[in-house]
C-alpha positions in Angstrom: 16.3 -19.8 2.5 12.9 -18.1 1.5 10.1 -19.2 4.0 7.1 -21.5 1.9 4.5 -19.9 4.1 4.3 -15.9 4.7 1.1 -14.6 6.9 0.0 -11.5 5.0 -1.8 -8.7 8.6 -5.3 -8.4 6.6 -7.9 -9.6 6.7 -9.1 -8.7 2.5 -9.1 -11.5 0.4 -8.6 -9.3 -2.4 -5.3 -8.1 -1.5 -3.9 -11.8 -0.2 -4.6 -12.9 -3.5 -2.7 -9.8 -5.3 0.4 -10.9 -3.1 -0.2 -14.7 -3.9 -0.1 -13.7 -7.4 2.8 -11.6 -7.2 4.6 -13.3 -5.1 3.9 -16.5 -6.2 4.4 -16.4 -9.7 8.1 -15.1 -8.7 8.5 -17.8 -6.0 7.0 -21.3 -7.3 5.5 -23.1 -3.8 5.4 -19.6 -1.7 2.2 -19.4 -0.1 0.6 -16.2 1.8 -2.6 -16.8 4.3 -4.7 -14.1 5.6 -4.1 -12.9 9.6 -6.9 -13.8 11.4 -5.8 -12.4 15.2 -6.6 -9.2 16.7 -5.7 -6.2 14.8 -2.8 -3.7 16.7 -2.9 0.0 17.0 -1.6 1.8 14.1 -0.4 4.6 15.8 2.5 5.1 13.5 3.6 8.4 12.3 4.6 7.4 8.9 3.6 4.4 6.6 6.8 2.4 7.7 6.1 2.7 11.3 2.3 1.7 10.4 3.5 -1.3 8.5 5.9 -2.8 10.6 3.2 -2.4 13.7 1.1 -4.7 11.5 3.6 -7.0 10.7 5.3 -7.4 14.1 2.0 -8.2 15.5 0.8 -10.9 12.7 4.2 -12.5 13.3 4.1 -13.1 17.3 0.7 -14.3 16.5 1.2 -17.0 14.4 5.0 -17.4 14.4 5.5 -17.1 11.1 6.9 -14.5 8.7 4.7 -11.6 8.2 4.1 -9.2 5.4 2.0 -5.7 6.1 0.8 -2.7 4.0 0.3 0.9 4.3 -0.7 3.2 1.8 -2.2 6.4 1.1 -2.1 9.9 -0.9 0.9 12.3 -0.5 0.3 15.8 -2.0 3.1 17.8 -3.0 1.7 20.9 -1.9 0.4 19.6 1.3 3.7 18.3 2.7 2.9 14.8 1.9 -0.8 15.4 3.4 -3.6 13.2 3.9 -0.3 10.3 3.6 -0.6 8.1 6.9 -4.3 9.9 7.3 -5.8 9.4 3.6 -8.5 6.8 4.4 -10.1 9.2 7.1 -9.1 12.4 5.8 -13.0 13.8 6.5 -13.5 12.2 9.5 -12.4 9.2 11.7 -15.2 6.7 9.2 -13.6 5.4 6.0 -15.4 7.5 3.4 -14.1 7.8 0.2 -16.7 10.7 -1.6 -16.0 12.7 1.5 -12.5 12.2 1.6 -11.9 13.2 -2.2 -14.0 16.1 -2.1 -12.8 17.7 1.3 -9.2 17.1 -0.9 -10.8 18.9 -3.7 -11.8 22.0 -1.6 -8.3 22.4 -0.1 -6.9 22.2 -3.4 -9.0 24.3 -5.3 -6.9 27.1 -5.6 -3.9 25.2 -6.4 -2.7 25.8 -10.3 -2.9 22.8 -12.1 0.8 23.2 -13.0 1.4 22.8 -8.8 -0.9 19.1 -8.4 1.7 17.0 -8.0 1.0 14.0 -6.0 2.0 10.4 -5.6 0.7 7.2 -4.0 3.1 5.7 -1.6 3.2 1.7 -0.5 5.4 0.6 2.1 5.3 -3.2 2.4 6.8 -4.5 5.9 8.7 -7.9 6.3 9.1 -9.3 9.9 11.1 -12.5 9.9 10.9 -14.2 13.5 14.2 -15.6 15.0 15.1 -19.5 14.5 17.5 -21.1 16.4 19.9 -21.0 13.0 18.7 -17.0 12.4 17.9 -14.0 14.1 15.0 -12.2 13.6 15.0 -10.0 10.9 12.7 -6.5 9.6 13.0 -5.0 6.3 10.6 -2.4 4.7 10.5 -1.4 1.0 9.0 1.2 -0.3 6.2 2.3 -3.9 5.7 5.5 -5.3 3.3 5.9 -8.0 3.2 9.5 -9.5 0.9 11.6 -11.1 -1.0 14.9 -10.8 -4.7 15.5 -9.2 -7.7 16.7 -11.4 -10.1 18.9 -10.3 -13.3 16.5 -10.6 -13.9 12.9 -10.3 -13.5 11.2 -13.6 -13.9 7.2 -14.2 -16.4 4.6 -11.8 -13.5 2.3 -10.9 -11.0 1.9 -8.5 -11.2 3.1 -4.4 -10.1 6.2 -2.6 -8.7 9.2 -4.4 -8.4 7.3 -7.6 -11.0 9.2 -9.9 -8.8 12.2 -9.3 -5.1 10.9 -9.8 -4.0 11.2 -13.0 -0.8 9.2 -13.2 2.7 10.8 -14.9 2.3 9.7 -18.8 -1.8 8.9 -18.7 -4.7 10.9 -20.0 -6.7 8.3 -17.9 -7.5 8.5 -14.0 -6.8 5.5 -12.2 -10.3 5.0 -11.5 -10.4 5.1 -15.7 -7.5 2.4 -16.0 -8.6 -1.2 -16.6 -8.1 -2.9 -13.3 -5.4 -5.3 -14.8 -3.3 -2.0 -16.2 -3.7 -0.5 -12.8 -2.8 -3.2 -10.6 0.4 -3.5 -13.4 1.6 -0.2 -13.0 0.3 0.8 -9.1 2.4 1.6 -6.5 1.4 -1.8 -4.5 2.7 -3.3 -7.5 6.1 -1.2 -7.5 6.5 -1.7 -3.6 6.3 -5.6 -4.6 8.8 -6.0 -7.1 11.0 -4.3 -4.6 9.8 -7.2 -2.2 10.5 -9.6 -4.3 14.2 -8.7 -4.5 14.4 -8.8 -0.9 13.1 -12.3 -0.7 15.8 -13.3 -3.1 18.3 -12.3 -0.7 16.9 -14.7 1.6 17.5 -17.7 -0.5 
């Protein structure tokens, strides 16, 4: 039986009302609340690991079934680099300019025919134990493809989106109409995945 109430480990409005709306519109009466307890140590080596830290933590908090996120940047060429790093690629402060063009200068030798890149989302689900269940962990995974250009184009969007082109655009993601972005993203790929997971639960 699908929980009615999931605690999603952030504390961004934005994104617990991209879940709601995902999740909700799927799952009539499912309802996902912001964590508002301490925030763990992500000191995952890989977006899973990252995720389920989150999540495992949000649950013991609050008892209830918790959903986390990690994301980031995984370049081809780079071995999957900034990944698990991309939000503090130039330094250990969130700066998106300096991440992007630090990414720029390490790629600018690269042939455009060798700028393959894709975002990756793993989404985290930690289901506590019940006297009728145990407890139960499940991670799903996002990949949204594309290639990187070799300036910023577009004002929208966060992180390395100016310069992702995605496979079958002309548009960066920072170009894309925020609705056709958060369609097609790999968030939005990582939840559809989700949802078929909570099914199994009913």
């Amino acid at each position: 039986m699908i929980p009615e109430t999931f605690v999603l480990a952030t504390h961004n409005a934005h994104k617990v009302a991209e879940f709601q709306h995902m999740l909700g519109a799927r799952f009539p009466g499912l309802t996902v609340v912001s964590y508002d307890g301490p925030e763990p140590i992500e000191d995952g080596t890989t977006f899973a690991e990252n995720a389920l830290i989150k999540a495992r933590a949000a649950a013991a908090h609050t008892g209830l079934p918790a959903l986390a996120d990690d994301s980031g940047l995984c370049v081809d060429v780079m071995n999957g680099s900034p990944g698990i790093f991309s939000a503090r690629w130039a330094g250990t402060r969130r700066n998106d300019v300096a991440n992007m063009t630090l990414l720029l200068e390490q790629l600018s030798d690269v042939p455009d025919a060798h700028r393959g890149a894709y975002y990756a989302c793993v989404i985290a689900l930690v289901v506590p134990a019940t006297p009728g269940s145990p407890a139960r962990e499940t991670v799903v995974e996002g990949r949204w493809r594309g290639v990187l250009e070799r300036a910023p184009r577009g004002d929208g969007g966060f992180g390395y989106d100016p310069i992702f082109v995605p496979d079958g655009a002309t548009l960066t993601a920072a170009e894309m109409a925020p609705d056709e972005k958060n369609a097609r993203s790999h968030r939005a790929i990582a939840l559809v995945e989700l949802e078929k997971v909570l099914s199994d639960l009913r």
